[in-house]
Structure formats: C-alpha cells, structure tokens
N, C-alpha and C positions, 0 to 999 in steps of 0.2 A: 504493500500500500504506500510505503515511502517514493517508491518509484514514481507512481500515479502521480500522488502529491507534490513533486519536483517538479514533473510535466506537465502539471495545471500551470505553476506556480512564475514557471518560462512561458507559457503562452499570455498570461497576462500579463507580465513583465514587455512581452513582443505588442501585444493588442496596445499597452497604453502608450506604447512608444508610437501606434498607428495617429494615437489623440494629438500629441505632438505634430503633426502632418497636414492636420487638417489646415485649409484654407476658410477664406472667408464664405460664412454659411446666414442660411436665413430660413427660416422654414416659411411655408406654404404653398401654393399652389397656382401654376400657371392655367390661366383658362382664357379662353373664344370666346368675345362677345359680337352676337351680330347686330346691327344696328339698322335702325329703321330710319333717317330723318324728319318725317312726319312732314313731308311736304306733300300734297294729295298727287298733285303733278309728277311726280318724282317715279323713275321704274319701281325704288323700294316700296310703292305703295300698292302694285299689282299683287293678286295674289301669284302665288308660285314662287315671285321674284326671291332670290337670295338672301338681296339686302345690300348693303355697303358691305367695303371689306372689312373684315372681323377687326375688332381692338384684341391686343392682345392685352394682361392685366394679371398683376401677382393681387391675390387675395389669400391673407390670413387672419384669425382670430383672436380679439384682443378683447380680455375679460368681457367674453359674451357679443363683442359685437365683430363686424365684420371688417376689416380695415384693404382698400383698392390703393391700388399703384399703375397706374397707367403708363406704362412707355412712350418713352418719346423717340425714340430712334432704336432700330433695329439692336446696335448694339449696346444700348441699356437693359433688352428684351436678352441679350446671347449672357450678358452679365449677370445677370438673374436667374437664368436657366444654370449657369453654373453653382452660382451659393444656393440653390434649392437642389442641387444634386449633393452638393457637400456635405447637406442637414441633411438628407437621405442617408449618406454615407455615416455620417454623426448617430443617427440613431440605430444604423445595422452593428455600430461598433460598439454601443451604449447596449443593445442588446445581448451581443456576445460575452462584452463584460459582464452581467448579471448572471449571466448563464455559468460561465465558468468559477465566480465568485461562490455561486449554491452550491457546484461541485468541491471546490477547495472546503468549504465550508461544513459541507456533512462527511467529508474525509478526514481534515485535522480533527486531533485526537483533543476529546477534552481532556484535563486534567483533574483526576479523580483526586477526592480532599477526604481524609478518613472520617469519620461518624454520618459523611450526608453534610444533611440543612442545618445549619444552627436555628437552635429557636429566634432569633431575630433578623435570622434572613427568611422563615417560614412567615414569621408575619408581618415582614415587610413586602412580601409576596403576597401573602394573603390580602394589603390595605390597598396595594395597587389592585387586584383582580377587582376588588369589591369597587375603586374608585370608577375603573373602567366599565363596572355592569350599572353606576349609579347605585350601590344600594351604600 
C-alpha cells in the first residue's frame, strides 16, 4: 500500500505543477444570438428569413443574474474563446485533484492512539453532532 501511496502522492505533486500552467481563464459560455432589427421593411422581418448575422457574446452568472459581453472584433471573440477553454481546463484539473486527494486520503494510514476517545473528545463530538442537527 506504500507503493500506491507514493504514486498518488507524485501524481499530484505532477497535476498541481499543471495549476502552475494555467493561462488567463474566465468561465462561461460563448453563445449565437440572432437578431431581428425590427424594421417591418427589412428581409429580417419575412418569415423564414434568418435574421442579421449572429452576435457573438460571452454570458456568465453573477450571484443569480446573468452578466453579457459582446465582442467587438473578431479577435476579442478568439481571446475569449481561449480563457473559457483554460476554465475548462481549470476545472478538468480541479477535478482530478479531488479525485486523487479521496484516494490519498482513504489510503494514509490513521494513526491509532491507545484507549480510543477521550471523554472530552466524545463530547466535544457529541456538542458538534447535536449543534449540526439543531437540537
């Protein structure tokens, strides 16, 4: 099991060197909007029509509301497409780390203390449980 334990212990030593790495990140999500100008004349007011060309627009989530970014130029749009793949990257590596950390975790060995619970580590366990159920 020591072995194991060494090779968790190198993989995450290797994964946080990946955090090191990262570039500039931003989460959220690139979406298409299509657009109607609401002129009756206009072809976008035909049915069928398409519409104008799509806006492109990073939306993300800030305490509950929605927050737009509209591009102004292609390469503001290629600039944003990269720090929202970074946060991709950012979270596939936040993942891996938890992952290997449960492993490390339920393999290091507790260290066993002779008689058990002291009685006042039983009831400081006991006044948390009870703080936590409200009673």
């Amino acid at each position: 099991m020591p072995d194991a334990l060494t090779k968790l212990e190198s993989n995450r030593s290797k994964l946080l060197e990946e955090f090191l790495r990262l570039g500039d990140l931003r989460p959220g999500s690139i979406t298409a909007v299509i657009r109607r100008c609401g002129k009756p004349t206009c072809h976008c007011a035909k049915p069928n029509d398409p519409g104008h060309d799509p806006r492109l627009r990073l939306t993300r989530r800030v305490a509950g509301k929605t927050k737009t970014v509209t591009f102004p130029n292609p390469m503001a749009l290629r600039k944003a497409q990269q720090e929202v793949a970074e946060f991709h990257r950012f979270q596939r590596l936040s993942e891996d780390l938890v992952g290997i950390n449960e492993k490390i975790c339920t393999l290091r060995l507790v260290e066993q203390q002779r008689g058990g619970w002291t009685e006042q580590e039983k009831k400081r366990l006991l006044q948390s449980i009870r703080k936590l159920h409200g009673k």
